[in-house]
ZAFI-229223 format. One line per 2 residues: their letters; for each residue x negated, y negated, z of N, C-alpha, C. Coordinates in steps of 0.1 Angstrom, whole numbers. Example, Ala and Ser with C-alpha at 12.3 -4.5 7.8 and 13.67 -1.06 7.14 Angstrom:
# ZAFI-229223
as> -132/57/78/-123/45/78/-132/33/78 | -128/22/71/-137/11/71/-129/0/79
***
This chain:
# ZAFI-229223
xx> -8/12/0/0/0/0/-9/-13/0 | -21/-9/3/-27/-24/5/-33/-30/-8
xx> -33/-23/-20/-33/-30/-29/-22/-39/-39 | -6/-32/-32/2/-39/-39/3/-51/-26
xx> 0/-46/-15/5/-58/-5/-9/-71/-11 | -22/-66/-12/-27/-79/-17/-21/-88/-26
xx> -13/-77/-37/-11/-88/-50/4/-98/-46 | 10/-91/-40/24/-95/-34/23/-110/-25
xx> 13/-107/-15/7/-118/-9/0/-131/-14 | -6/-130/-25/-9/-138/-34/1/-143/-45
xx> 10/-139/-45/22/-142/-54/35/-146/-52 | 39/-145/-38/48/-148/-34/50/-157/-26
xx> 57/-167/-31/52/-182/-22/71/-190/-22 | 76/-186/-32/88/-190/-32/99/-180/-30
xx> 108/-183/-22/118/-172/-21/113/-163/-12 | 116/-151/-11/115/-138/0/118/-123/-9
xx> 106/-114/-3/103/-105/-7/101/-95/2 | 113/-85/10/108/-79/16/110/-63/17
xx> 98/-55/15/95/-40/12/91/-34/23 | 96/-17/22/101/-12/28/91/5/26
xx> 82/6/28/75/13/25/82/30/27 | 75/39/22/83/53/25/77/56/40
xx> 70/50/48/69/55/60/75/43/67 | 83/41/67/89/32/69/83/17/76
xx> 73/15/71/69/5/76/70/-8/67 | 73/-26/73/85/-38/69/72/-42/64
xx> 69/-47/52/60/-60/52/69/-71/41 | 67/-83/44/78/-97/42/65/-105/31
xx> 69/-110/20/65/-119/13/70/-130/12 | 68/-141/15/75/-155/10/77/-158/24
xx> 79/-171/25/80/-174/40/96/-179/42 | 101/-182/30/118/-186/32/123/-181/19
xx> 132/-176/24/150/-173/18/149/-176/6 | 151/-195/8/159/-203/2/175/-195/-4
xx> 170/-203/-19/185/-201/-28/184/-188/-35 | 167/-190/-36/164/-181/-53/167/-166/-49
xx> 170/-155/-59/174/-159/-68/186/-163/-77 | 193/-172/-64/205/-176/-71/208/-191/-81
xx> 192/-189/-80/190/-204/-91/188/-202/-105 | 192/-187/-107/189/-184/-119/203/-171/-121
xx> 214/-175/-112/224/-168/-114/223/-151/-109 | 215/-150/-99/212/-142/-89/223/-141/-75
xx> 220/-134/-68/225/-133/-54/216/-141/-44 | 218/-149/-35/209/-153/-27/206/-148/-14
xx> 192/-151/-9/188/-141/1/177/-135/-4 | 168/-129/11/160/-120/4/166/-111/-3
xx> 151/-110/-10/152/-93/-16/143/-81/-10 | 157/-72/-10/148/-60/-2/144/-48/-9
xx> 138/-45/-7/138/-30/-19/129/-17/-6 | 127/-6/-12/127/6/-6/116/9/-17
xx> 109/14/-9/94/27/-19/98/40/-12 | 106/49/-20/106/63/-13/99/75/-19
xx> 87/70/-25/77/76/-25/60/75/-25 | 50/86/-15/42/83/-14/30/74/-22
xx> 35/79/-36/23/72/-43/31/63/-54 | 42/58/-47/51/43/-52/38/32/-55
xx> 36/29/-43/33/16/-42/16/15/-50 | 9/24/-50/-4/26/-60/0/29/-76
xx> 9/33/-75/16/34/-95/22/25/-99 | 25/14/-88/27/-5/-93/19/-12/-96
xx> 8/-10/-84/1/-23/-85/-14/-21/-92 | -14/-10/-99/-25/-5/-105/-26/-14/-119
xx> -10/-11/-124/-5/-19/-136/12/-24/-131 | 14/-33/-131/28/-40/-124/41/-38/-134
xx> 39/-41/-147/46/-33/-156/51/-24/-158 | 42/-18/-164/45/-1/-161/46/6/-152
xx> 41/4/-139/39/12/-126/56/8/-121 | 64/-7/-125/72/-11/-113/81/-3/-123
xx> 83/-1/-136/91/4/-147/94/19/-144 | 88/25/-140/90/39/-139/91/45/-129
xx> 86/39/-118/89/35/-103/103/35/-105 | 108/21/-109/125/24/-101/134/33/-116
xx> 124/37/-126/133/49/-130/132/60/-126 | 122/68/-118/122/76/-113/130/75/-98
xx> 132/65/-94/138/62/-77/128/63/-69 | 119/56/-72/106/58/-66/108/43/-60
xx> 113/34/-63/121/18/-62/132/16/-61 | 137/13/-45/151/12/-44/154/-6/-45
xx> 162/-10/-46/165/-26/-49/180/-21/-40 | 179/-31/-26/191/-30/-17/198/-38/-24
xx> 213/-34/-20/226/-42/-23/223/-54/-11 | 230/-66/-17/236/-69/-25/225/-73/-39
xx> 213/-71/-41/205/-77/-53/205/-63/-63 | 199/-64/-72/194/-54/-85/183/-55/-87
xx> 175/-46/-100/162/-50/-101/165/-61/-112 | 174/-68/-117/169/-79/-119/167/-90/-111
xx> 173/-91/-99/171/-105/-89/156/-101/-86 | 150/-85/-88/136/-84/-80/126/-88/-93
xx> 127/-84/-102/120/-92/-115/118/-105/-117 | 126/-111/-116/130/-126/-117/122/-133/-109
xx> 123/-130/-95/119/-136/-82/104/-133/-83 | 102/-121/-91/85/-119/-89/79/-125/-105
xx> 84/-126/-112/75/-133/-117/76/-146/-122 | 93/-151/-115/91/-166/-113/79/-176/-109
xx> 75/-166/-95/61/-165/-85/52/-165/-94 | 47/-153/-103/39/-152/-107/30/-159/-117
xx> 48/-166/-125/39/-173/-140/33/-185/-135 | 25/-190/-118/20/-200/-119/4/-193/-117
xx> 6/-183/-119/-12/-174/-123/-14/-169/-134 | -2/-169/-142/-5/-163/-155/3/-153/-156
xx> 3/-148/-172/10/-138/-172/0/-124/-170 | -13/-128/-171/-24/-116/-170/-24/-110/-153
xx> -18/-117/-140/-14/-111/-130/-5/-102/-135 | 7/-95/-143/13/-89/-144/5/-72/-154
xx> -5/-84/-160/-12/-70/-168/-18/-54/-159 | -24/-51/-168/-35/-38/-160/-45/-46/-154
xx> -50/-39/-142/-60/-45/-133/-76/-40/-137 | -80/-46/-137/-95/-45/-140/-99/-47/-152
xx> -110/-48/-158/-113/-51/-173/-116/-40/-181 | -118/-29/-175/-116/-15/-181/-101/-11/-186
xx> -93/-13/-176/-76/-6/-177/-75/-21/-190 | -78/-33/-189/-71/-41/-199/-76/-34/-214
xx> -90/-31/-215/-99/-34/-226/-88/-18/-235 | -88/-9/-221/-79/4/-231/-64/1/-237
xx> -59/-7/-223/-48/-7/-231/-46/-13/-243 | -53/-26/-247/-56/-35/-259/-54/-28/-271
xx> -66/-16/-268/-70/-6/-279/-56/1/-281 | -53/7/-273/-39/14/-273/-30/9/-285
xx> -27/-8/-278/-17/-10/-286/-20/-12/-297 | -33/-16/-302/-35/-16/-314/-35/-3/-320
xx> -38/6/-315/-35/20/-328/-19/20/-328 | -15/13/-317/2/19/-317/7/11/-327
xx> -1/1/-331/8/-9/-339/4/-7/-358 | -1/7/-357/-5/12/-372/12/18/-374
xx> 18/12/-383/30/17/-388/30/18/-401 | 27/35/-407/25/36/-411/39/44/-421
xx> 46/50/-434/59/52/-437/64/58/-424 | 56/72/-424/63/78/-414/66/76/-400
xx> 52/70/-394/58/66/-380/67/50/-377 | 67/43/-389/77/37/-392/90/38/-389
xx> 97/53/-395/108/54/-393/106/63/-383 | 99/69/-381/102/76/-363/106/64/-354
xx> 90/55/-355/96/45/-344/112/37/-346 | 116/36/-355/130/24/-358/142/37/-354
xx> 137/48/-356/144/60/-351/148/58/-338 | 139/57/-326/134/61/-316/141/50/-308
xx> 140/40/-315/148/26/-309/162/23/-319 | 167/22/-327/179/21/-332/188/34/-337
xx> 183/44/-335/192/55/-336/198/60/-322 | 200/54/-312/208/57/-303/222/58/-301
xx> 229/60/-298/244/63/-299/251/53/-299 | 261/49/-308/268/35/-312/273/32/-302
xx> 279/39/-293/288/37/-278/280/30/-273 | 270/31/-272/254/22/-264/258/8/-265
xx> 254/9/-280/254/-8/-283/262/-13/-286 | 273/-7/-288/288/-18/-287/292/-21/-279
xx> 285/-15/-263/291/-20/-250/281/-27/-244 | 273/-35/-250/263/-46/-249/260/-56/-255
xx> 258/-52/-265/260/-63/-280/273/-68/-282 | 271/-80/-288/281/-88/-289/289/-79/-299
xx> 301/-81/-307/312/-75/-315/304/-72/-330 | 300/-84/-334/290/-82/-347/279/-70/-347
xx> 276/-67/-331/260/-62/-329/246/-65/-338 | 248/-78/-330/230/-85/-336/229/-82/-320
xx> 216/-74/-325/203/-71/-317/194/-79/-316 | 194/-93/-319/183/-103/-319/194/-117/-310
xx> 183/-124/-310/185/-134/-300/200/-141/-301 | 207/-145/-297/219/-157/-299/213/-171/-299
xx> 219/-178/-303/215/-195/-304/228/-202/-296 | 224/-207/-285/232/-215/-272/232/-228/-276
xx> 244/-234/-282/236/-250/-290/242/-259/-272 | 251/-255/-264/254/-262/-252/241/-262/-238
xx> 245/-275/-234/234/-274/-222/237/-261/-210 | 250/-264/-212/254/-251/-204/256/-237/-208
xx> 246/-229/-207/251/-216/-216/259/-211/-211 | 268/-207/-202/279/-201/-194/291/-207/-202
xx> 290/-217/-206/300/-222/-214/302/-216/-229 | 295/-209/-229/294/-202/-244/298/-186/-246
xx> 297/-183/-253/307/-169/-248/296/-160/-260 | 289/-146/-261/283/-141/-264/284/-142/-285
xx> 295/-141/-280/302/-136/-298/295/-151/-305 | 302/-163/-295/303/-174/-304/286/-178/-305
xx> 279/-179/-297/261/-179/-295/252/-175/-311 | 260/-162/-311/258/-152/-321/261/-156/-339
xx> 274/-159/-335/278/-167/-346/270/-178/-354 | 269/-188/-340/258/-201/-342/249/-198/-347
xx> 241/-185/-343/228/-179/-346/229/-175/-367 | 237/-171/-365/239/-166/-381/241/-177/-390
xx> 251/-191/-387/248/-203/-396/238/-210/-393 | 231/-211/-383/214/-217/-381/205/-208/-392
xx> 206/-199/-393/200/-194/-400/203/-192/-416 | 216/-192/-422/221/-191/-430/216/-207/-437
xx> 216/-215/-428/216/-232/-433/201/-232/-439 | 191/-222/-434/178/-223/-436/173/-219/-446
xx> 185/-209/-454/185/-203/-466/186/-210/-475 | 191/-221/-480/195/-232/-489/200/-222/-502
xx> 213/-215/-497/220/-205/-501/232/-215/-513 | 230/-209/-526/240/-209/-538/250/-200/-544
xx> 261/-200/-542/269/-184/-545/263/-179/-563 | 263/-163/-559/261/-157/-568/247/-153/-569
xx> 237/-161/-556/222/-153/-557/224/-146/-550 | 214/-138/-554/208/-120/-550/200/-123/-535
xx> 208/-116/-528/195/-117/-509/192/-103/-506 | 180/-104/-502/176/-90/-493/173/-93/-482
xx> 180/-84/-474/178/-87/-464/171/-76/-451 | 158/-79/-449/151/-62/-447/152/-62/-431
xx> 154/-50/-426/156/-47/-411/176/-53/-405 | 184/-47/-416/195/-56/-416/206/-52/-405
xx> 198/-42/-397/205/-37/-384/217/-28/-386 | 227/-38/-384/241/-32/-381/251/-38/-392
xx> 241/-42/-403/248/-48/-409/258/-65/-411 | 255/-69/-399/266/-83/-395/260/-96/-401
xx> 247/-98/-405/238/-108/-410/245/-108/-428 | 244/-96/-434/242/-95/-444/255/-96/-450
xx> 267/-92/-443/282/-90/-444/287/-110/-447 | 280/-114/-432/279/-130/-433/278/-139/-444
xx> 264/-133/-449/262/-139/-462/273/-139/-470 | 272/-127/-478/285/-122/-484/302/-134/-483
xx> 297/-129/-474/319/-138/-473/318/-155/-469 | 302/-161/-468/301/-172/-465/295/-180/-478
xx> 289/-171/-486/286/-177/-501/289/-173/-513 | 297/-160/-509/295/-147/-523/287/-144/-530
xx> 271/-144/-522/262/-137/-529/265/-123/-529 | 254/-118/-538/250/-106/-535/243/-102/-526
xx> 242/-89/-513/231/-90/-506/229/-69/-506 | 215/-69/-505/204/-58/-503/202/-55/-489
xx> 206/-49/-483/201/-49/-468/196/-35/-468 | 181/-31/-464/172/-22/-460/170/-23/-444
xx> 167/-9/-439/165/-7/-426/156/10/-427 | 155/16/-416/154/27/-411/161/36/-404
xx> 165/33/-395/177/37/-388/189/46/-396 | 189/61/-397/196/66/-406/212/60/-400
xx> 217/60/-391/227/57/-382/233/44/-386 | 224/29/-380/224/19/-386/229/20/-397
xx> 226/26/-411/229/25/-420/243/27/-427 | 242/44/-419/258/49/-423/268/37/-413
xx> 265/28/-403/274/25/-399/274/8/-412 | 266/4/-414/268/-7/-427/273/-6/-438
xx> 274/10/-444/282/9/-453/296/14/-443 | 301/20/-441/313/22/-437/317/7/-434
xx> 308/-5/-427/313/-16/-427/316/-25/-440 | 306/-22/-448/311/-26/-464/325/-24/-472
xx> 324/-10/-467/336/-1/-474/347/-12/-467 | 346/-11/-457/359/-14/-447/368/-30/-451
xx> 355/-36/-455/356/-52/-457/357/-50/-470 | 360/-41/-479/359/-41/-489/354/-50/-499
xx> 340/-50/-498/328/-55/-507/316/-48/-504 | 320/-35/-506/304/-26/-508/301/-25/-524
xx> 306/-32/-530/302/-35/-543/293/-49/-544 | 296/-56/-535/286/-70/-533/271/-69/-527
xx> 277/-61/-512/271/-59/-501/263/-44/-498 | 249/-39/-505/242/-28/-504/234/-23/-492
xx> 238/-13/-490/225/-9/-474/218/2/-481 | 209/5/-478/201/13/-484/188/18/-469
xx> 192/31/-466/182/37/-457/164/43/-466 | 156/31/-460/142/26/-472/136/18/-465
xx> 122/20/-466/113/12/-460/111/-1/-472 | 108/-9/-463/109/-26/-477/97/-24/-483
xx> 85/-20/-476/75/-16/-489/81/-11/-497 | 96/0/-501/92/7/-513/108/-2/-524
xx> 110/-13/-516/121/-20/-526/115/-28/-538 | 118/-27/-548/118/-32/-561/126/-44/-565
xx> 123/-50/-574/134/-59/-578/126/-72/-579 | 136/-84/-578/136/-101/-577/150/-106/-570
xx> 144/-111/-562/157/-119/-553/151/-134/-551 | 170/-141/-548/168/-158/-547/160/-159/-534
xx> 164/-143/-524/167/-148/-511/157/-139/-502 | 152/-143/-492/150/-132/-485/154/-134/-471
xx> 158/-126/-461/162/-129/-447/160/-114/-441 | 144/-125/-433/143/-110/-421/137/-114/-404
xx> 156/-105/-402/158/-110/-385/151/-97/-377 | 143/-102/-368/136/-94/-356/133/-79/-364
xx> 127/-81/-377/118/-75/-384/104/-72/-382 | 96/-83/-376/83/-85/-377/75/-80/-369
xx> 84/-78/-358/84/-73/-343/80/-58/-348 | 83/-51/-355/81/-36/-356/70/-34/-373
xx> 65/-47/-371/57/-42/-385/42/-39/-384 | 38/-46/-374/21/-46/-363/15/-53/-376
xx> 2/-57/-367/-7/-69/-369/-12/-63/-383 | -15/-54/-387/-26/-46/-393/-18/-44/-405
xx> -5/-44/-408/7/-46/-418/7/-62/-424 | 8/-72/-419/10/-83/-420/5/-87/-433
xx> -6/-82/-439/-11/-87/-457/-3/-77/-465 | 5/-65/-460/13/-61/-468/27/-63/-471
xx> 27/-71/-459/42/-74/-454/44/-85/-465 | 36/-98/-462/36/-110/-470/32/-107/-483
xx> 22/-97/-488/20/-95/-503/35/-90/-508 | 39/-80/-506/51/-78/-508/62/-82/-513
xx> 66/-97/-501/78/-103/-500/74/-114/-506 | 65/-119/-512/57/-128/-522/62/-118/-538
xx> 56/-108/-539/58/-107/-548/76/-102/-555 | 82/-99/-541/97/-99/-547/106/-110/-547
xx> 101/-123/-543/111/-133/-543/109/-145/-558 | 119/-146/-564/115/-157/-576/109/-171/-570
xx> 105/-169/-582/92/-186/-577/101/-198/-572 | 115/-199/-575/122/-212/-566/127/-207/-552
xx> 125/-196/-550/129/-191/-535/126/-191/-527 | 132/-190/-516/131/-193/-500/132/-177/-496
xx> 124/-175/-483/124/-163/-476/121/-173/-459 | 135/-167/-450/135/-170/-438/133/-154/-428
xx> 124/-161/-415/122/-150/-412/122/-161/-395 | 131/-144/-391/133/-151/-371/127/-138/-367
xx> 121/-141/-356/114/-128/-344/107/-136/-334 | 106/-123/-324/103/-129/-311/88/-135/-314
xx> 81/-142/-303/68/-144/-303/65/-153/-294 | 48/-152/-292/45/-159/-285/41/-170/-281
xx> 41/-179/-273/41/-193/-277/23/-195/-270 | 12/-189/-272/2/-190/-273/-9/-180/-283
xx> -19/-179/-277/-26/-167/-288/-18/-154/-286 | -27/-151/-297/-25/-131/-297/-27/-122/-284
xx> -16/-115/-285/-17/-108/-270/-16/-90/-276 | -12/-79/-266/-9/-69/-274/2/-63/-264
xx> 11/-52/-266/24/-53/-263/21/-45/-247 | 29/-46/-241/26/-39/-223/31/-20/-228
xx> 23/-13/-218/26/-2/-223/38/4/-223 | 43/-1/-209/62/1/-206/72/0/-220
xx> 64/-11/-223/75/-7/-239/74/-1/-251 | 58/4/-248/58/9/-262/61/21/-255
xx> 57/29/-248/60/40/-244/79/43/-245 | 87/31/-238/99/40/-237/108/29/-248
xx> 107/12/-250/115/9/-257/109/4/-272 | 101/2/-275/96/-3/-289/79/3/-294
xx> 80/14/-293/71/19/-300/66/15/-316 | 51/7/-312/48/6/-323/50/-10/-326
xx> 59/-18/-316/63/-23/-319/54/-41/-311 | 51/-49/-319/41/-59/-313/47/-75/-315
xx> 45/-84/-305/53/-101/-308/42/-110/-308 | 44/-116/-322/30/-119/-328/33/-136/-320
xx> 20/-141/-321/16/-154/-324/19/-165/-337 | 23/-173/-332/20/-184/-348/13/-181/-355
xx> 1/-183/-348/-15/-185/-357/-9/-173/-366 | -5/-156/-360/-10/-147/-368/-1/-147/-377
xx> 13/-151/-381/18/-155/-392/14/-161/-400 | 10/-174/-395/8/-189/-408/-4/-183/-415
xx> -11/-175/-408/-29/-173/-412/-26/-161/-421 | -18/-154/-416/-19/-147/-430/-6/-144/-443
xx> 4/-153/-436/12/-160/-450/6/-166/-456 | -1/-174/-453/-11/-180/-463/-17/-176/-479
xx> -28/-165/-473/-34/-154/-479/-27/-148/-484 | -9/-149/-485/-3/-143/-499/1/-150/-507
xx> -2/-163/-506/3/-175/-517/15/-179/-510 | 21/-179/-497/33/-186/-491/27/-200/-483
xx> 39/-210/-487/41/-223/-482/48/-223/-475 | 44/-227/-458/52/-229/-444/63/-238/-449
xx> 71/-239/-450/77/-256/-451/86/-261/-435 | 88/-249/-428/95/-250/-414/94/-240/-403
xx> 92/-250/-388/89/-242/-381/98/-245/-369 | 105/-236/-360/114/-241/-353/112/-228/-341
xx> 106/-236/-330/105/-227/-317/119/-221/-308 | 123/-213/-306/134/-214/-303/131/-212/-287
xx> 134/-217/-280/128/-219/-262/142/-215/-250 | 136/-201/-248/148/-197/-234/166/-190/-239
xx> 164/-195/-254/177/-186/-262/175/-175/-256 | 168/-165/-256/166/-149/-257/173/-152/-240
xx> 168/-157/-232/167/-149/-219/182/-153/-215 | 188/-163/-220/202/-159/-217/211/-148/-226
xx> 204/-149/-237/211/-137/-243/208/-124/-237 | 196/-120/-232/193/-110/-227/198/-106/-215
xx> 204/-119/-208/211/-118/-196/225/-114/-199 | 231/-115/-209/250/-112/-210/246/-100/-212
xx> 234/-95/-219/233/-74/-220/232/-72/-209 | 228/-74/-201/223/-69/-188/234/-62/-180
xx> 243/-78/-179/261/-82/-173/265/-68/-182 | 265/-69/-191/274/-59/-201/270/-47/-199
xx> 257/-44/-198/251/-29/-192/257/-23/-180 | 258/-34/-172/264/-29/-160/276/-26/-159
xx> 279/-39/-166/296/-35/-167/303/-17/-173 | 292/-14/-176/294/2/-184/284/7/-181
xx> 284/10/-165/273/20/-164/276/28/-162 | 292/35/-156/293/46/-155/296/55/-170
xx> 300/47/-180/299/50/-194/285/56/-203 | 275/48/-197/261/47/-205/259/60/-194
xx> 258/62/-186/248/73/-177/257/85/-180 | 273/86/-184/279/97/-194/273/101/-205
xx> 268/90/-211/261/94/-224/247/98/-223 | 241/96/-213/230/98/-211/227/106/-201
xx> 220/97/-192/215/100/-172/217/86/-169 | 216/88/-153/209/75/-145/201/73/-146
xx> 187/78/-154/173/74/-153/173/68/-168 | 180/72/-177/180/64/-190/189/47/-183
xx> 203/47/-179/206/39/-174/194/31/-165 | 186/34/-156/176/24/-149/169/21/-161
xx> 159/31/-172/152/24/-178/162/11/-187 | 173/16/-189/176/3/-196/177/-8/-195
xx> 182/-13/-179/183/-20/-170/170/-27/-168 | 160/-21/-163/144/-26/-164/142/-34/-177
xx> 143/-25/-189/140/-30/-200/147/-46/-204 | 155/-47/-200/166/-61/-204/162/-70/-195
xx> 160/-67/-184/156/-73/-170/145/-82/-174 | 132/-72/-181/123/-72/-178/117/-81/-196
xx> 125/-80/-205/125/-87/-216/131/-102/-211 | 139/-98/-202/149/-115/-202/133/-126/-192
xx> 130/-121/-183/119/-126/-177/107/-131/-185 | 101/-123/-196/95/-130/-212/98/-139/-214
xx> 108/-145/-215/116/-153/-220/117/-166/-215 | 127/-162/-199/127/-173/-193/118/-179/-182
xx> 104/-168/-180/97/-176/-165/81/-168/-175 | 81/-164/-187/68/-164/-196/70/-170/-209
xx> 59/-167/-218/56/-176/-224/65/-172/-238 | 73/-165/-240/79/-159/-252/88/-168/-258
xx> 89/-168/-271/101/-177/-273/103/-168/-289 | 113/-175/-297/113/-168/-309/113/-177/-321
xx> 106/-173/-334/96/-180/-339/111/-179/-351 | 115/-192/-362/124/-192/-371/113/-200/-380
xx> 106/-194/-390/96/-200/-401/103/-196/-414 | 99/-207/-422/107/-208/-432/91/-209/-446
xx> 98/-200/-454/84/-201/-464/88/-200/-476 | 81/-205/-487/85/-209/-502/71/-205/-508
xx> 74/-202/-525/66/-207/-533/62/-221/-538 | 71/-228/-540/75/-234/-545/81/-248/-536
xx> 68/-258/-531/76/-267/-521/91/-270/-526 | 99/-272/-539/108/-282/-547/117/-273/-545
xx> 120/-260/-539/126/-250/-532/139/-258/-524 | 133/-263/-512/142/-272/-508/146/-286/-506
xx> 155/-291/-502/156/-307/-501/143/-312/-491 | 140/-327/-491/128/-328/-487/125/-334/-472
xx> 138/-336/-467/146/-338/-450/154/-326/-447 | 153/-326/-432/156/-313/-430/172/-317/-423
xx> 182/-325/-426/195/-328/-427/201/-320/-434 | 198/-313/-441/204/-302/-451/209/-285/-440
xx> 198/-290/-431/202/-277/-422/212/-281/-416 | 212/-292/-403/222/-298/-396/235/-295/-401
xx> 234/-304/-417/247/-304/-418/255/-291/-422 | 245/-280/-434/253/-269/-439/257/-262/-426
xx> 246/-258/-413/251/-248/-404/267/-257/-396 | 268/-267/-394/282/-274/-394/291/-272/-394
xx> 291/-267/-408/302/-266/-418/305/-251/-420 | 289/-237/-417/295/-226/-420/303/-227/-404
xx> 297/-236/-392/302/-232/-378/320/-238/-376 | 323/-246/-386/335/-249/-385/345/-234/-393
xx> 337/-231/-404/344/-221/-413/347/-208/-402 | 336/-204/-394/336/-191/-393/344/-185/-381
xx> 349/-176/-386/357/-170/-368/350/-164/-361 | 348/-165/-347/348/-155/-331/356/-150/-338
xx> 348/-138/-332/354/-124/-330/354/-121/-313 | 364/-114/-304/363/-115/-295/357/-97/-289
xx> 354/-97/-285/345/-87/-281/358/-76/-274 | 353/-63/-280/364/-52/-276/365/-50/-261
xx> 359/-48/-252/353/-47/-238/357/-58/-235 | 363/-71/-237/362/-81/-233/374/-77/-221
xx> 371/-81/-208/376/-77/-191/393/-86/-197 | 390/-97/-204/403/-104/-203/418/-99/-214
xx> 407/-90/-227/412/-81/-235/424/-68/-226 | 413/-61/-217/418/-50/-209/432/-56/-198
xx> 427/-69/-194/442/-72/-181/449/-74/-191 | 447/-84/-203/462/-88/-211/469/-71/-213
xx> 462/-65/-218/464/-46/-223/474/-43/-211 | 470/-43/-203/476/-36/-188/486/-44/-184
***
């Protein structure tokens, strides 16, 4: 215990932290209460948690990440009522990000230098471990993600345009997010879009009924797929609207358009001159290609092992620099760059809400130890977000500067106008859905 009690002691200065070892012995972090973490929509009060096992507290603080991740999926980490392990996440690395995010890394310069290495072989995605990994993460059971994801199921960030996000309702965030992005396209009815990594289909459907293009949507996810056309069919425009289970290296063609959401995230560093050679050479010389994903708002980092191991295998959140630097090198012009700051972590917070709300549903489909990791995982993404350095990167790239208008009022206004056009959809699960029902 005395190596997590050192790091704890040094980290905990706001709020209260108090653990409960398997021999039952109390040690207290923080010298007051206060509010937190109810200043971030938490419970207030300390937090208590339980280690009920011997070699708990050495499989934390060896590496804080992964050790606390598997810890409370195995129940090796209890989190007392009334808090969760998100009030315990929150609260610790609220603390923490005034040391950095490298207090949360592996300890020592040996455990960092391997893991580095790690992720970089992890992040060779190659055809086949390609689609294993997009397997491994988006072929999970649709029951999963429609009791989390908004109604559309975009798996990528929402866009909160209110100061208050509570005032915003999951679906409509989502929505926002699709004409912010749609506006960036400087979209004409009747061009050709591809749209690669197109999930669940809801981006590409968008396009469709918001300009009557044509759209291409590629993914990996066999599942994903069958569910985008059945959504085609249903909307009747799978004659407009194509899915195609295919890696984008192996698409063909010329398109006006290109649009790829939380794509980049599963392509690794070492992909990036094929990525851009690529999507350079399939878009016409007047075209625009928009691309949103997470990233970092400093240098290059490499991904924690907690998630490549159980949620994104393979999967890495690049830096600026490592875009612009090597968009470049395929003949692409930046024309736009738009940080997106603390979106994710409220979005990541209504999955959370929503997780729980169906837990005894998710742990039917699964276990309780899939249900904790998932929990961790959201928890522990939303914390990225809002108390580290993560934000998500919306870069806009041309051949061709004369591509777009030459003020960027063209975004303002078109996203406007798709946001006045477009309907909320109200989410199936919605609590107010079920009492009107009853």
């Amino acid at each position: 215990m005395w190596l997590l009690d050192k790091f704890l002691t040094k980290v905990i200065k706001h709020g209260q932290l108090i653990i409960t070892d398997h021999d039952g012995k109390e040690y207290v972090y923080g010298r007051d209460p206060g509010s937190y973490p109810a200043e971030i929509g938490g419970k207030p009060g300390p937090v208590r948690i339980r280690l009920t096992h011997p070699k708990a507290a050495h499989h934390i603080a060896r590496y804080p990440q992964l050790g606390a991740g598997e810890a409370f999926m195995w129940e090796w980490l209890v989190v007392e009522d009334p808090h969760d392990i998100r009030d315990m996440i929150l609260l610790v690395t609220m603390n923490a990000k005034r040391l950095g995010e490298a207090s949360l890394k592996p300890q020592g310069p040996i455990r960092r230098t391997l893991q580095r290495t790690l992720a970089k072989l992890d992040g060779i995605n190659l055809r086949a471990s390609a689609r294993k990994n997009a397997e491994h993460t988006y072929n999970l059971t649709r029951e999963l993600y429609e009791r989390f994801l908004d109604e559309d199921r975009q798996y990528t960030m929402a866009y909160y345009r209110d100061e208050d996000p509570s005032s915003t309702s999951l679906e409509q965030a989502q929505m926002d997010k699709k004409a912010h992005l749609a506006a960036k396209l400087h979209l004409k009815p009747g061009m050709k879009v591809l749209d690669i990594g197109c999930g669940w289909g809801g981006f590409a459907l968008y396009l469709n009924k918001m300009y009557g293009v044509e759209v291409t949507g590629v993914a990996l996810a066999p599942d994903q797929i069958a569910f985008c056309k059945e959504r085609a069919e249903a909307e009747g425009v799978a004659d407009k609207v194509h899915f195609h289970l295919m890696d984008y290296r192996d698409v063909e063609g010329e398109f006006d358009r290109i649009s790829s959401v939380g794509l980049l995230e599963h392509v690794g560093t070492i992909h990036y001159p094929q990525f851009f050679a690529h999507t350079h050479r399939l878009l016409k010389p007047d075209g625009v290609m928009i691309s949103h994903c997470c990233g970092r708002a400093g240098p290059p980092g490499f991904t924690d092992a907690w998630t490549r191991k159980y949620i994104f295998p393979g999967g890495y959140i690049p830096a600026l620099s490592e875009l612009v630097s090597e968009s470049e090198k395929a003949g692409w012009q930046v024309m736009d760059v738009e940080a997106m700051r603390f979106h994710y972590s409220y979005t990541l917070e209504e999955w959370y809400n929503r997780t729980v709300m169906h837990r005894e549903e998710i742990t039917d489909m699964y276990d309780e130890q899939f249900y904790r990791m998932w929990l961790f995982y959201l928890a522990g993404a939303e914390q990225s977000f809002r108390n580290g350095t993560m934000v998500n990167w919306q870069v806009q790239y041309v051949k061709d500067r004369a591509a777009i208008p030459m003020t960027r009022e063209y975004i303002g206004e078109e996203s406007a106008r798709l946001r006045a056009m477009g309907e909320v959809p109200q989410w199936r699960f919605d609590p107010e859905l079920k009492e009107a029902a009853e």
